[in-house]
C-alpha positions as CSV (number, residue, x, y, z in Angstrom):
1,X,0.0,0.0,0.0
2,X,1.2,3.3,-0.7
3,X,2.5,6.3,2.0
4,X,-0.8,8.1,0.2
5,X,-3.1,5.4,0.7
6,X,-1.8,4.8,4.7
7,X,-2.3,7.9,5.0
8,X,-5.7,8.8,4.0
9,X,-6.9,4.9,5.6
10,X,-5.6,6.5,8.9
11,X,-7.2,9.8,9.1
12,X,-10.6,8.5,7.4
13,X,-10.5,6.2,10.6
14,X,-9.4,8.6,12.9
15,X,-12.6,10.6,12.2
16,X,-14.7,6.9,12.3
17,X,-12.8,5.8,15.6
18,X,-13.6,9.1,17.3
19,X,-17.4,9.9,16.0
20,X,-18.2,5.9,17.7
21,X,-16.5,6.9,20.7
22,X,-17.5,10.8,20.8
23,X,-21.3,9.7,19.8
24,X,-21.3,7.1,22.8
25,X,-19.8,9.2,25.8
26,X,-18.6,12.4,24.4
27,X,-21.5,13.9,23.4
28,X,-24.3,12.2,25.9
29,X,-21.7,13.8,28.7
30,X,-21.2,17.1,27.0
31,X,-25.4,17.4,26.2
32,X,-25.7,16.4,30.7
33,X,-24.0,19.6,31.3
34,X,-24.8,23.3,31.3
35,X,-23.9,25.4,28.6
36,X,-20.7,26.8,30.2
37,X,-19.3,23.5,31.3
38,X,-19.9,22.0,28.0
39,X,-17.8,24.8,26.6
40,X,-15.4,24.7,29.5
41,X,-14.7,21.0,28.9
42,X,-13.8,21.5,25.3
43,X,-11.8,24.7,25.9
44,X,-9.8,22.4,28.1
45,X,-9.4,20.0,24.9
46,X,-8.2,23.0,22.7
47,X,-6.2,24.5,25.5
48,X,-3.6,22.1,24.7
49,X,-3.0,23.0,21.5
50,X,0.2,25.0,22.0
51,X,1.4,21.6,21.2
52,X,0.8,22.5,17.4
53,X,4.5,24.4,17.8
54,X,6.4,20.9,17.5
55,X,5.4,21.2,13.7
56,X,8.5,23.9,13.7
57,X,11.1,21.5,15.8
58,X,14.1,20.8,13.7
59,X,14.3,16.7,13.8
60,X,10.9,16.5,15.0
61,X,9.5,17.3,11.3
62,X,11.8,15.9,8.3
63,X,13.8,19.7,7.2
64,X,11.5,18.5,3.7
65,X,7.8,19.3,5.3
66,X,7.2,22.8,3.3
67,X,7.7,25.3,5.6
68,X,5.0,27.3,4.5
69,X,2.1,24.5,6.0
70,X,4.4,24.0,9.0
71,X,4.6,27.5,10.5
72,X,0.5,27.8,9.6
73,X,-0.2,25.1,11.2
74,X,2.1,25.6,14.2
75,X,0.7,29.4,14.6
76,X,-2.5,28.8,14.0
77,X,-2.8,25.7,17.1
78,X,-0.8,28.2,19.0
79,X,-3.4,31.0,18.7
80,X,-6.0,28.4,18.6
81,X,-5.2,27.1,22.2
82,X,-3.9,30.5,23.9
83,X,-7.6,31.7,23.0
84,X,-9.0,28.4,24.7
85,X,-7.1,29.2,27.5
86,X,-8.4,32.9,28.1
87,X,-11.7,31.4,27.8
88,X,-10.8,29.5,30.7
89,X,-9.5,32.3,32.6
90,X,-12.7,34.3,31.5
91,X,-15.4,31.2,33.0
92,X,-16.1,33.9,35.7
93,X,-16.6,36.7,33.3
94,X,-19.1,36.1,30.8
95,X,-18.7,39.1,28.5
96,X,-15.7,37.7,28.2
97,X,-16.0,34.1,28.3
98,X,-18.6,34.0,25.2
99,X,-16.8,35.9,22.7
100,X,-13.6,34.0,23.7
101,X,-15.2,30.9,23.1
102,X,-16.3,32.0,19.9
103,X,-13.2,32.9,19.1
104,X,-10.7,29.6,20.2
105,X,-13.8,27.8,17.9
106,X,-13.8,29.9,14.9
107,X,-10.0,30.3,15.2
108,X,-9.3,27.0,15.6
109,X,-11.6,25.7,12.6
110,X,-10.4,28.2,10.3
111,X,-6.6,26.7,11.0
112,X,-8.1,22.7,10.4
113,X,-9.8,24.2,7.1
114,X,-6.7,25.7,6.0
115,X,-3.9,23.2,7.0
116,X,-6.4,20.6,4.7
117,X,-6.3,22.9,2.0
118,X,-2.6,23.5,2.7
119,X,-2.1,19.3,2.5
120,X,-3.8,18.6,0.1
121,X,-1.9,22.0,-2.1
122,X,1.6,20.2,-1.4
123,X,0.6,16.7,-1.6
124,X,1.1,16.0,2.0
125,X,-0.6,12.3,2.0
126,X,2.2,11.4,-0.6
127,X,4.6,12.7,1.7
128,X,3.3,11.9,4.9
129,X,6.8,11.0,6.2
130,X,7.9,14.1,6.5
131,X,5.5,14.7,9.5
132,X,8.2,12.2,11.3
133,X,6.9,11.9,15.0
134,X,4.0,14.7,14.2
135,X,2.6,12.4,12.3
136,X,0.0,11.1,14.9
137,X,-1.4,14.4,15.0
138,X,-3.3,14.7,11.8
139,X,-4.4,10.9,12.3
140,X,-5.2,11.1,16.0
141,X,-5.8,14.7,17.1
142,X,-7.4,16.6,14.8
143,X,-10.3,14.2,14.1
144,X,-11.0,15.0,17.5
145,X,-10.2,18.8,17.5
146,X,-12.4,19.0,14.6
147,X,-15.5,16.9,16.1
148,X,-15.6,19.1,19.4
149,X,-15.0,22.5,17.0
150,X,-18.4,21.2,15.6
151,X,-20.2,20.3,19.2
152,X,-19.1,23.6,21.1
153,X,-20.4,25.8,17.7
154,X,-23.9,22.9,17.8
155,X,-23.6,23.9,22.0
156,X,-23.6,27.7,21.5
157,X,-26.3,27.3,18.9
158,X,-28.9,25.3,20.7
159,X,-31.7,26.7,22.9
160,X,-30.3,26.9,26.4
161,X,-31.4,23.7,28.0
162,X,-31.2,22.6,31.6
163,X,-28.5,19.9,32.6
164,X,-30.3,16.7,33.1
């Protein structure tokens, strides 16, 4: 099988693995909270997302991963998880705590969106190698950041329901 065909076998399953496991305790956990823990316990998710850096560690990434996705991608889960983490700091604030965690979500959304378009501009299934030990984060972690980007925006959109 081709590096290609791993690759996009892996992060098709990634999204399958977490939807069954997200679908059976994620979400019925998420939906038995209030509004603002819901959005506190993915904030906590995203908040580790300064992670996203390691994409710019010399040896970490093979020198060959194009520079251009790298640094997008690094920034863009830095940004991504220092706004989750002022949404954090902000639980107690609400004028503050909304629009932050509309922002860590729409942020963090926008930098999935465009590190996919980014792959799939320099070929990065063919390539996947180059990730060297990122290379579980595109197959494990963002099907995950992706899924909870699309429960917290399906969270602030809902009616506000009591927790059960």
């Amino acid at each position: 099988m081709s590096t290609e065909m791993v690759f996009q076998t892996h992060l098709v399953l990634g999204y399958v693995a977490w939807l069954l496991c997200f679908g059976a305790y994620g979400l019925p956990w998420l939906r038995s909270m209030d509004r603002v823990a819901a959005q506190r316990a993915i904030a906590t998710l995203h908040s580790f997302r300064f992670f996203g850096l390691v994409f710019m560690v010399p040896g970490v990434v093979s020198p060959n991963l194009p520079t251009d996705f790298a640094v997008f991608a690094a920034y863009g889960d830095f940004a991504t998880g220092v706004l989750a983490m002022l949404a954090l700091l902000t639980v107690r604030i609400r004028p503050l705590f909304w629009p932050l965690v509309v922002a860590f979500n729409v942020a963090g959304t926008v930098d999935l969106i465009v590190d996919y378009y980014h792959a799939i501009q320099i070929g990065l299934p063919a390539r996947a190698g180059e990730l060297g030990a990122t290379y579980a984060i595109p197959i494990i972690y963002v099907p995950l950041l992706m899924i909870t980007h699309i429960a917290a925006f399906y969270f602030l959109l809902r009616p506000q329901q009591n927790a059960t």
